[in-house]
C-alpha positions in Angstrom: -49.5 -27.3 16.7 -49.6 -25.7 13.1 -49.8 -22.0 14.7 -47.0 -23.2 17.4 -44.8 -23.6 15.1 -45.7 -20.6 13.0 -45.0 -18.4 16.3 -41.5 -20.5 16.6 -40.4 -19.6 13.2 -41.6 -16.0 13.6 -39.8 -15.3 16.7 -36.7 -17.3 15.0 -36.4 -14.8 12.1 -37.3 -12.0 14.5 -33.7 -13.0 15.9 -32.3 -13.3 12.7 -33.0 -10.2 11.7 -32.2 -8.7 15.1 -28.7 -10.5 14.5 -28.3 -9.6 11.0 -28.8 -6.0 12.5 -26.4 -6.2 15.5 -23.8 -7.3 12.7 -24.3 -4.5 10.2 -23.7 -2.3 12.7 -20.6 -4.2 14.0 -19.1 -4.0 10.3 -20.0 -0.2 9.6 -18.4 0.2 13.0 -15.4 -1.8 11.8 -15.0 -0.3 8.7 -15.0 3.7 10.1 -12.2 2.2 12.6 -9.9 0.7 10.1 -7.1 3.3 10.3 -6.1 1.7 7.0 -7.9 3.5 3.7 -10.3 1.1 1.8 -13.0 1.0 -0.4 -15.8 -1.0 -1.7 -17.0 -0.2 -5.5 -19.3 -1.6 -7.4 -18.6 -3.6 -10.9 -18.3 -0.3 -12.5 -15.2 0.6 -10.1 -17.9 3.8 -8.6 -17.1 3.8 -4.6 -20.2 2.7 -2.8 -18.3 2.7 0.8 -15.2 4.4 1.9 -13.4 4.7 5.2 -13.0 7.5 7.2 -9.1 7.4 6.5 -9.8 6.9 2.9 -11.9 10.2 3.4 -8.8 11.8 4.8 -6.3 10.5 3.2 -7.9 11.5 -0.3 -9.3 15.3 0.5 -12.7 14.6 -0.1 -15.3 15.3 2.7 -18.1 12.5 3.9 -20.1 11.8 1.1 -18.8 13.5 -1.3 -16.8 10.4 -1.8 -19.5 7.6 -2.8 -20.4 7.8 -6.1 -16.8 8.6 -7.4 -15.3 6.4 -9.8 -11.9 4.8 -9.1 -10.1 5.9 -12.0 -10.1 9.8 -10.4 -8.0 8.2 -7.7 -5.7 5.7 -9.4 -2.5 7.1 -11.6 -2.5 3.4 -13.7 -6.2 2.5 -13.1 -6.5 1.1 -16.4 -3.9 -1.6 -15.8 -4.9 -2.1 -11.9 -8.5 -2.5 -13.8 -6.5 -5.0 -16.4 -4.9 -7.0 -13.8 -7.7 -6.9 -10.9 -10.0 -8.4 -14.0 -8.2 -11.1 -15.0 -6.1 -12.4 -11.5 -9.0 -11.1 -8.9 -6.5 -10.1 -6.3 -4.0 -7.8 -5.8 -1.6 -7.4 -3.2 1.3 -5.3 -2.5 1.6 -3.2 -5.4 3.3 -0.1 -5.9 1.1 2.8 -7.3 0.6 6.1 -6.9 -2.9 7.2 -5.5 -3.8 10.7 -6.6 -5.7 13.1 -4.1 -8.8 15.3 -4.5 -6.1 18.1 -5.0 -3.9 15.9 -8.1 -1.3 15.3 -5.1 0.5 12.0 -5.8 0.6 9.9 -3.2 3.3 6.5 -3.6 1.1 3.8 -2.2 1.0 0.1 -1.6 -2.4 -1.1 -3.0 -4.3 -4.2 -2.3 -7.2 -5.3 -4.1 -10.1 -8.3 -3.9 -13.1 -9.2 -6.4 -16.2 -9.7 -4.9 -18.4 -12.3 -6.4 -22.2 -13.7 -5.4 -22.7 -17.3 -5.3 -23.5 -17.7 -8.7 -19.8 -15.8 -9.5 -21.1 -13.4 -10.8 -19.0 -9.8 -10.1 -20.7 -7.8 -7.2 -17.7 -5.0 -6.4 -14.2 -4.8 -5.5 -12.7 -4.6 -2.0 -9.0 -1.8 -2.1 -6.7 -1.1 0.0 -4.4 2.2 -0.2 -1.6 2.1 2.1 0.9 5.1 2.2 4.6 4.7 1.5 5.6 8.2 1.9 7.2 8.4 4.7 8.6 4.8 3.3 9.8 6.4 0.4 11.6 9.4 2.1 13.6 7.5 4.3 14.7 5.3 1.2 15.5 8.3 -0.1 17.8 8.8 2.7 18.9 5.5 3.0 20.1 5.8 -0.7 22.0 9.0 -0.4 23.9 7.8 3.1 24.8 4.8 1.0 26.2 7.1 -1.5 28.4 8.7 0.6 29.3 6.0 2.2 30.7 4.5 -1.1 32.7 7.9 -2.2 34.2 7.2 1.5 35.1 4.1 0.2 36.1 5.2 -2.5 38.5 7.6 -1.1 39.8 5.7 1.9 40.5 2.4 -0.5 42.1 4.5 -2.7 44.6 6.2 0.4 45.2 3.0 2.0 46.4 1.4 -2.2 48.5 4.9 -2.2 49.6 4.2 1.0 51.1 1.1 0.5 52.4 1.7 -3.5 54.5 4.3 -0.8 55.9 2.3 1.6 57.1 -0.1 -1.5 58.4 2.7 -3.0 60.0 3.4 0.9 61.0 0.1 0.6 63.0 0.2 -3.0 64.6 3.4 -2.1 65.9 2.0 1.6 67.8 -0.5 -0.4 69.8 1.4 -2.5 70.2 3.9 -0.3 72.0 0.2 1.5 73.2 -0.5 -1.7 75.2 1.9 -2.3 76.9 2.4 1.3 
């Protein structure tokens, strides 16, 4: 009975482990997909696992990546570190994400803490998203509403000429009256 149910609990952590592997692979294979850039880093803010748009997005190459710390990336780190440190989430804030090259890149950033069960810091989760092309057509948006208010501009100010000249129309049709 004794060795039964030795062979039972061995061939129920043989699945474990067989499930435990099948879902690592699903989350590596999840995390290469993610067309959205994201890290993991450890407490010390050094990447431990990037995403292949992270890869691309930032210039570096593979593995070249791990290992780097999060500050190289980051334009405010020290206040994303700040904030991330004493809230433990960030979400939808404006930064600027700088590239392998120094090219800044406006970005929306998200950010989690990772804790064990004891709450003890393990890493950090981040996400970059780009507002580029966001920003350009702002851009555009912002100049189109600037002509569109010297437009205004103009056309109030014909339309308040126009009518100061019909009163003055108006005045001068009755004396010309007047005085017939």
């Amino acid at each position: 009975m004794e060795k039964e149910n030795k062979n039972s609990q061995r061939r129920e952590i043989k699945l474990l482990l067989e499930d435990l592997k099948t879902l690592e692979s699903y989350a590596e294979d999840l995390w290469h997909f993610l067309p959205i850039p994201v890290c993991l880093t450890n407490p010390s803010f050094n990447i431990v696992n990037a995403s292949k748009a992270l890869e691309e997005n930032s210039g570096y190459k593979g593995l070249e990546i791990i290992g780097e710390n999060l500050k190289n990336f980051l334009k405010n780190f020290e206040g994303i570190k700040k904030e991330l440190i004493i809230k433990e989430t960030i979400s939808g804030k404006e930064e600027i994400f700088l590239t392998k090259r120094e090219k800044e890149i406006p970005i929306n950033l998200s950010a989690k803490t990772r804790k064990d069960e004891k709450g003890n810091i393990t890493g950090y989760f981040f996400a970059f998203i780009d507002l580029t092309e966001i920003k350009e057509k702002e851009k555009e948006l912002q100049k189109k509403i600037k002509e569109l208010q010297k437009f205004t501009k103009l056309a109030i100010g014909r339309e308040i000429k126009m009518v100061e000249l019909k009163k003055e129309i108006a005045c001068l049709k009755k004396e010309i009256t007047v005085k017939r």
